[in-house]
C-alpha positions in Angstrom: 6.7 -1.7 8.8 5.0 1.5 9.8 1.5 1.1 10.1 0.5 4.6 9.3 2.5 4.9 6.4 1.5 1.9 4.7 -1.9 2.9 5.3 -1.4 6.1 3.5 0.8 4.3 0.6 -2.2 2.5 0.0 -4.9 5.6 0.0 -2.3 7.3 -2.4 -2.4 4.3 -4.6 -5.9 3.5 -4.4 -6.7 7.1 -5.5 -4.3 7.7 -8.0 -6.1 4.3 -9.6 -9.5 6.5 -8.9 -11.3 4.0 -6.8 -13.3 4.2 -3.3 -12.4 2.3 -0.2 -15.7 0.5 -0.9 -14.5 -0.9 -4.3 -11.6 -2.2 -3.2 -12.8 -3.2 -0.4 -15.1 -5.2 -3.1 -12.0 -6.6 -5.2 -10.9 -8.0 -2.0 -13.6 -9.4 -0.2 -13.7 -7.2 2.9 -15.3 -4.5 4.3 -15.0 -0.6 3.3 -14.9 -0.2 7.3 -11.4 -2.4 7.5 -10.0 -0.4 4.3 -10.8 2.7 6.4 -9.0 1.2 9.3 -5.5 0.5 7.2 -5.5 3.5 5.9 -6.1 5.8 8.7 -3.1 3.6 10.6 -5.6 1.6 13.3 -4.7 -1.7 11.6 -2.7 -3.7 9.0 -4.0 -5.6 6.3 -3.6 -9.5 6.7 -0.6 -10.5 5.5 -2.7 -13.5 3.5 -4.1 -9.9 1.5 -0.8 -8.0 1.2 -0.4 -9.6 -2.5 -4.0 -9.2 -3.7 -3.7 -5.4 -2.6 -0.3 -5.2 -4.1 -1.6 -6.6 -7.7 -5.1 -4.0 -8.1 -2.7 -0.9 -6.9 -0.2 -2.0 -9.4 3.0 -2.2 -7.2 4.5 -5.3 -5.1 4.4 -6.6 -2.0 7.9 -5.3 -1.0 6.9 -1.7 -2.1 3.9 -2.3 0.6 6.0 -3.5 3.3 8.9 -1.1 2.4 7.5 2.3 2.7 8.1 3.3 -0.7 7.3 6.6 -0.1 10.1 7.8 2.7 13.0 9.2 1.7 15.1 6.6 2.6 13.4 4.5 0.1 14.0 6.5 -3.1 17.8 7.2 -1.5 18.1 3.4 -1.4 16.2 3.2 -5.4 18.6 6.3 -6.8 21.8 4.1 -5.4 21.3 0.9 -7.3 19.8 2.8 -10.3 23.3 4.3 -10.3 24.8 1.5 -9.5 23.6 -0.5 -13.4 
């Protein structure tokens, strides 16, 4: 898991749901301060969070911890898509 990368997975899906780091910081009971930090890369989310942040940006804990947004990662989706 790459820090800075999740961090920005989760700005990407936290704006494309049009929210601020204070609301969901809100919807998850901590501070806009430690959004801020996961995002920017300084720090991870606790893992006891990862589902709660999967479920309000609308995507699953895999996709969090994955790195959906490398190349590798939509490589690795376009193969078993093909693969049905």
């Amino acid at each position: 898991m790459d820090t800075k990368n999740m961090g920005a997975f989760i700005c990407k899906l936290r704006k494309e749901k049009g929210m601020t780091q204070q609301q969901l910081a809100d919807k998850l009971q901590v501070t806009d301060k430690a959004v801020s930090k996961w995002e920017r890369g300084l720090a991870c989310p606790d893992i006891s969070v990862l589902p709660q942040i999967a479920e309000i940006l609308g995507v699953n804990v895999d996709d969090l911890l994955s790195n959906p947004t490398t190349d590798k990662w939509h490589a690795f989706k376009e193969l078993n898509r093909n693969d049905v």
